[in-house]
C-alpha positions in Angstrom: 121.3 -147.0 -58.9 119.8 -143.7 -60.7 116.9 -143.7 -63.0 118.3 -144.1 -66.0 116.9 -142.4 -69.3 118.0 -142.9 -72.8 118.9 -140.0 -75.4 117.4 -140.7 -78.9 119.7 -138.0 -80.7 122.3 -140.4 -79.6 121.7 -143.6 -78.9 119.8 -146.2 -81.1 120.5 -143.8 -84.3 121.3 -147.4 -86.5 117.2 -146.9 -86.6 114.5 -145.1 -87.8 114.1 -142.5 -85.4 110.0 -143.7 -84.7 111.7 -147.2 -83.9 114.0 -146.1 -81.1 111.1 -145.7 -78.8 110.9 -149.3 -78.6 114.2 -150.3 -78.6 115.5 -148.2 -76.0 112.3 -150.0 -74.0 113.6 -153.0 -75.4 116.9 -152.4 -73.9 115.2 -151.8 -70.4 114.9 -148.0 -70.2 111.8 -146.7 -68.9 112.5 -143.0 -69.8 113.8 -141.4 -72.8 115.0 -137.5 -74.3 114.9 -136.4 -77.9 117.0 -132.6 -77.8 115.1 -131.6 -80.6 111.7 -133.3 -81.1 110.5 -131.0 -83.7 110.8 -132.2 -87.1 109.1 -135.6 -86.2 104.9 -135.6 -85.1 104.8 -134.8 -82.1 101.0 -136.9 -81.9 103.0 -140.1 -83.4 105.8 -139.5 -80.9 103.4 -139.3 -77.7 101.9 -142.4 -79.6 105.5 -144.4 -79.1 105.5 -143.2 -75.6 102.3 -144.5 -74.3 102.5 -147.6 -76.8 105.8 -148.8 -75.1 104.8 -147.2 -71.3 108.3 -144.5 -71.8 108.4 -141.2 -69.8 109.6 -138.4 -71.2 112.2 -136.5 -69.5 113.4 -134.0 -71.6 113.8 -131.7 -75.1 115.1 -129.0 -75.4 114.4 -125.3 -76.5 114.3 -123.7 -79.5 113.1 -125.4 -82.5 114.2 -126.6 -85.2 116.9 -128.8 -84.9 120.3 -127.0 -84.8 121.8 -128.7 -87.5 124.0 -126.4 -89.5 122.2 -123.4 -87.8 122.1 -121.8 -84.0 122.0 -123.6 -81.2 120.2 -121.6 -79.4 119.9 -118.1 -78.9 118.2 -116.7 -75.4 121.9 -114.6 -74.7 121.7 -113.2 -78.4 121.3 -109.5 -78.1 118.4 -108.4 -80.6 116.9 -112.4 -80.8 114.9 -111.2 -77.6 111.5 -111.7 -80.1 112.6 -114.6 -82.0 113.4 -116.3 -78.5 109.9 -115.2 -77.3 108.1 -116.9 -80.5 110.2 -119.6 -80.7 109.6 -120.6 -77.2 106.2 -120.4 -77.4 106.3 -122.7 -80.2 107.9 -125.4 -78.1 105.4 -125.2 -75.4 103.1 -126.0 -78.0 105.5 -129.3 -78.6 105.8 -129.7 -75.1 101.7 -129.9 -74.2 101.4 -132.8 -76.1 104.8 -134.7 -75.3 104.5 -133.7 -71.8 108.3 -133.5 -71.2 109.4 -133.4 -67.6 112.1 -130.6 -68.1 112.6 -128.2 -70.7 116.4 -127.3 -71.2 116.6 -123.3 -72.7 120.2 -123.0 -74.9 121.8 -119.8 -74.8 123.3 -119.6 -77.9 126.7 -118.1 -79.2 127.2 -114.8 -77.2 129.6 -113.0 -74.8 129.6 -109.9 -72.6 127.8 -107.9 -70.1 124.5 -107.3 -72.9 124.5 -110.9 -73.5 124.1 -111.5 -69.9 121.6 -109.3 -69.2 119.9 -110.3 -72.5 120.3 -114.3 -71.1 118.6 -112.9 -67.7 116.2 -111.5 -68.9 114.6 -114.0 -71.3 114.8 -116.8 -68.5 112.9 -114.1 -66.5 110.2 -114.1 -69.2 110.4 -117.4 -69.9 109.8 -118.9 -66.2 106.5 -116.6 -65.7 105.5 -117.4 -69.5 105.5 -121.4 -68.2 105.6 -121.2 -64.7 104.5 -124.5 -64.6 107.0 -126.1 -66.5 110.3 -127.4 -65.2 113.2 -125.2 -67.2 117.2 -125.5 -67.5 120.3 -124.2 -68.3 123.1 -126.1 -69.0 126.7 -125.1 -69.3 128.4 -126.5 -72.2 132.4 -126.7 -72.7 134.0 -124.7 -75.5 135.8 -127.1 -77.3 132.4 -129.2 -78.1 130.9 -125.7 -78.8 132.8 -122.5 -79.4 131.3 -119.6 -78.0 128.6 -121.1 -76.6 127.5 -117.9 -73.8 127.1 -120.5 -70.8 130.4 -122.0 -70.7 130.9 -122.3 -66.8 129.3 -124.1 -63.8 129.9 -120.8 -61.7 128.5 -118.5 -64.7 125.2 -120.9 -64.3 124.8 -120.4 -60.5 125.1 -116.7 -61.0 122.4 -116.8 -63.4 120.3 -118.9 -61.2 120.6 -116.8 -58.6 119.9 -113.3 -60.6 116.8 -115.2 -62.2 115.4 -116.7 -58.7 112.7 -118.6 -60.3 111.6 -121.6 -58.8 110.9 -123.6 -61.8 114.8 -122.5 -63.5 117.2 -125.5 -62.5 120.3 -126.4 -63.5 121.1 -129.8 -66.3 123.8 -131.1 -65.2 126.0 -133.1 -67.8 128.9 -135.1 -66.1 130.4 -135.0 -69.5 130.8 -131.7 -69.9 131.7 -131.5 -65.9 134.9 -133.1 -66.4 135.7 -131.3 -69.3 135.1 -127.9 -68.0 135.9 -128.6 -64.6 138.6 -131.7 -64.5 137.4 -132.7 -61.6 133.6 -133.7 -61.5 132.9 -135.2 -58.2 134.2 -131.9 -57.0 131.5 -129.9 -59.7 129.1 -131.8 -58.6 129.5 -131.1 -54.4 129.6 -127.4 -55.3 126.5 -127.3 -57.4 124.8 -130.8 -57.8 121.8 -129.2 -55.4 120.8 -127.4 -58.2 120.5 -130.2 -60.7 116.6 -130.8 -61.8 118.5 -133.4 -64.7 121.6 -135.3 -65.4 123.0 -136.2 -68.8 126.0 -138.4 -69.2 128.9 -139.5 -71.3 132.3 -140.4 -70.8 135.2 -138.0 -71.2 137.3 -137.3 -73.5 135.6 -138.4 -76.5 131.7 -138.9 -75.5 131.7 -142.1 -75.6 130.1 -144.9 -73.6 130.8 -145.2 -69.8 134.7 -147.2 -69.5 135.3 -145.6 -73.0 137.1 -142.7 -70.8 138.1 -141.2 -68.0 135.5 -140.2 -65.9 134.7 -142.2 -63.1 130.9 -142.3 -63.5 130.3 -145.3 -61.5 131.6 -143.6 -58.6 129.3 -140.4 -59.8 126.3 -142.9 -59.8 127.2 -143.5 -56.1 127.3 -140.1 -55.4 124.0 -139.4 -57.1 122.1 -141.8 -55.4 124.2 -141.1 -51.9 123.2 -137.3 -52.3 119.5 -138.8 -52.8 119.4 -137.3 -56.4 115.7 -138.4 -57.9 115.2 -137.1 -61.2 116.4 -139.0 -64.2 120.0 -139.2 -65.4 120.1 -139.6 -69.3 123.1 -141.1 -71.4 123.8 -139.0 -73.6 126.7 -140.8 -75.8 128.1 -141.9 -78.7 128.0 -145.5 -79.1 131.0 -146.5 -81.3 129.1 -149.8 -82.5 124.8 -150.5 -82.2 123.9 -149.0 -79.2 122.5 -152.6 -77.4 126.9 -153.6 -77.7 127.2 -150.3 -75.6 125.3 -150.9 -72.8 126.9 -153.4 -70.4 127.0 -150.7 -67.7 123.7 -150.4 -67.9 123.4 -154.2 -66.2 
């Protein structure tokens, strides 16, 4: 089976958000994600991590949380010096949590200057950390309208015009099917870009059997494909989130 991570924007949100460190230990996860880590101490959340032995896979880029605001904005013509601040703000975030990928939203854009705006902040990005691990991650319009990155294909192309070796893609199975329809076919055609997995079933983002997807036959594939970075749910428990997590056993 994959390594399986858990997402604390999602799961475990009946608690406190310092107390989901422990439960999603609790609930035998060795690896968790918070998308937007920055309006909690980032000291007192590296304190959680070590206290209850958790890795920590991924956040994402920029802060703060998106809530009623963008979600993102490195394809935003004219946000090229926001995005640079900004960024550098969440590597600031990212020294002390020690995240093992970084995932850089695009934000609401379209067109030929929002590509070439996209392009060429992941260019500055990837020599500004080259270090760091970085993603992109396509998202499907219905979840978020307008969203610049809104295809698999669109991503590889933008891999390729980057060519960074620390720029992967996250691949999320739930927005796979969506976009796609058909995600063990996504997957074969650009799963050997992946550096991270998210999941959640589809339609409705709910817990795995809560849909259609068939993500127990994407776990196979995963682990026949010898996939070894983490693979993070990423759902929406309709109850606690421990009543969710049968497939987990």
């Amino acid at each position: 089976m994959p390594k399986f991570a858990a997402n604390l924007t999602f799961l475990f949100t009946e608690l406190p958000f310092m107390d989901r460190f422990k439960a999603a230990r609790k609930a035998g996860f060795d690896a968790v994600e918070v998308l937007f880590p920055y309006d909690a101490s980032a000291q007192e959340m590296r304190h959680e991590l070590i206290r209850h032995d958790l890795s920590f896979v991924l956040m994402n880029v920029p802060p703060p949380n998106y809530t009623g605001g963008d979600r993102g904005f490195a394809a935003v013509p004219g946000s090229e010096a926001r995005f640079r601040r900004d960024f550098d703000r969440a590597m600031r975030f990212a020294d002390i949590l020690k995240p093992r990928a970084i995932h850089i939203m695009a934000g609401k854009a379209e067109g030929a200057e929002a590509r070439a705006t996209y392009i060429e902040n992941l260019k500055w990005a990837t020599a500004r950390a080259p270090k760091r691990v970085l993603t992109i991650e396509p998202v499907n319009p219905t979840d978020m309208p307008g969203y610049f990155l809104d295809s698999f294909d669109l991503a590889a192309e933008v891999l390729d015009a980057v060519a960074a070796p620390n720029l992967h893609l996250q691949f999320d199975a739930y927005h796979a099917q969506i976009l796609t329809g058909d995600l063990a076919g996504c997957w074969a055609a650009h799963g050997h870009r992946a550096a991270h997995v998210q999941f959640a079933d589809a339609p409705g983002r709910g817990a795995p059997g809560s849909g259609k997807s068939d993500l127990a036959g994407f776990f196979a594939t995963l682990d026949a494909a010898g996939y070894d970075g983490y693979v993070s749910a990423e759902y929406m428990p309709k109850g606690s989130t421990p009543e969710s997590l049968d497939w987990l056993s």
